[in-house]
N, C-alpha and C positions, 0 to 999 in steps of 0.2 A: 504493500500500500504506500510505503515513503517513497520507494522509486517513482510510482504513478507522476509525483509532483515533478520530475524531473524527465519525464519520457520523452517530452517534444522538442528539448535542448538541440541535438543531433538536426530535427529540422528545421529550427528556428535560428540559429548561429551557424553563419560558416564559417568551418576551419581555414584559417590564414596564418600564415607564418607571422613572428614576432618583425621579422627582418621586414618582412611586404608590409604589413598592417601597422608600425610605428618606423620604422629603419632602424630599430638598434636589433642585437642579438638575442636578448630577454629583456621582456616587461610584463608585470602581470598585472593585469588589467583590475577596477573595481568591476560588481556585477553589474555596476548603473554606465560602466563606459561599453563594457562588452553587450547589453542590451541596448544602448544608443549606437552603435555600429552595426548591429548584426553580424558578428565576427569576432572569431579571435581564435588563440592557440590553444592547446586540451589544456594548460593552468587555467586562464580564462575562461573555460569554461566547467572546469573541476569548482573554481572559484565559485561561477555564477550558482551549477548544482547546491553546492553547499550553501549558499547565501539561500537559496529558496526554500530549501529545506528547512534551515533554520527555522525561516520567518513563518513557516505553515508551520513548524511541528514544535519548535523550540529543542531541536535535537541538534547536538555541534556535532560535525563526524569530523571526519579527518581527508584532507589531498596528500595522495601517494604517489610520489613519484618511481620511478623502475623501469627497468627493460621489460621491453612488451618483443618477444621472441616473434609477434605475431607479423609485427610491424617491422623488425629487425631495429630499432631502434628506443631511441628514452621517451618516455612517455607520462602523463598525468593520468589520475583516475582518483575516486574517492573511494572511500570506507564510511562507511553509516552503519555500527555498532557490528562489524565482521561481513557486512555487506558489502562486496567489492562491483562498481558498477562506472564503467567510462561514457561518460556523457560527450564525448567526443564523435563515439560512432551507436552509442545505445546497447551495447554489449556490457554482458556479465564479463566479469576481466580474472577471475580466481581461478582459472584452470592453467594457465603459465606463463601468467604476472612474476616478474622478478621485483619484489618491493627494495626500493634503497634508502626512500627519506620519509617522511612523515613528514604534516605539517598538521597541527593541530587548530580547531575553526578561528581562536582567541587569536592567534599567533597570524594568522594569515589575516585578518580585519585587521590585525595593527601594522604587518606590514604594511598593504596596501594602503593605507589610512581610512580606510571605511568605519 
């Protein structure tokens, strides 16, 4: 039922590189810039997931960064209380997600300054 609040991310945002969408190498967007664009990279939109959730459930999960073997590459995705779920492309991500970082929901609102 918590995913429901995040299922239309994947159609609603398109994936764009940080380099195309700002010109630097990383930047991680607020939810309120990445829903004024229509766009952004899987943090931006790991970011936005979590920020919705929140505000519908009052649940803080966590952005996990990792090698996605799927993708051949590093990649964002979230955790919502062992619920592994990439709002990138609307895929379950637990079957061989390489987790590396965590970032917990407190800690990413104060990065970005949200």
């Amino acid at each position: 039922a918590v995913l429901s609040i995040v299922e239309n991310i994947p159609r609603e945002i398109r994936y764009i590189s940080d380099r195309l969408h700002y010109g630097v190498r990383e930047y991680w967007a607020t939810p309120e810039e990445t829903e004024a664009s229509g766009q952004g990279d899987c943090e931006d939109l790991a970011i936005l997931a979590l920020r919705r959730i929140y505000d519908a459930t009052g649940i803080k999960g966590e952005m996990v960064a990792g090698y996605m073997p799927t993708y051949s590459t590093w990649h964002a995705w979230i955790d919502i209380a062992g619920i592994l779920y990439d709002p990138t492309t609307g895929d379950m991500t637990a079957e061989n997600a390489i987790p590396w970082l965590r970032y917990d929901y407190d800690f990413l609102m104060w990065v970005i300054g949200a």
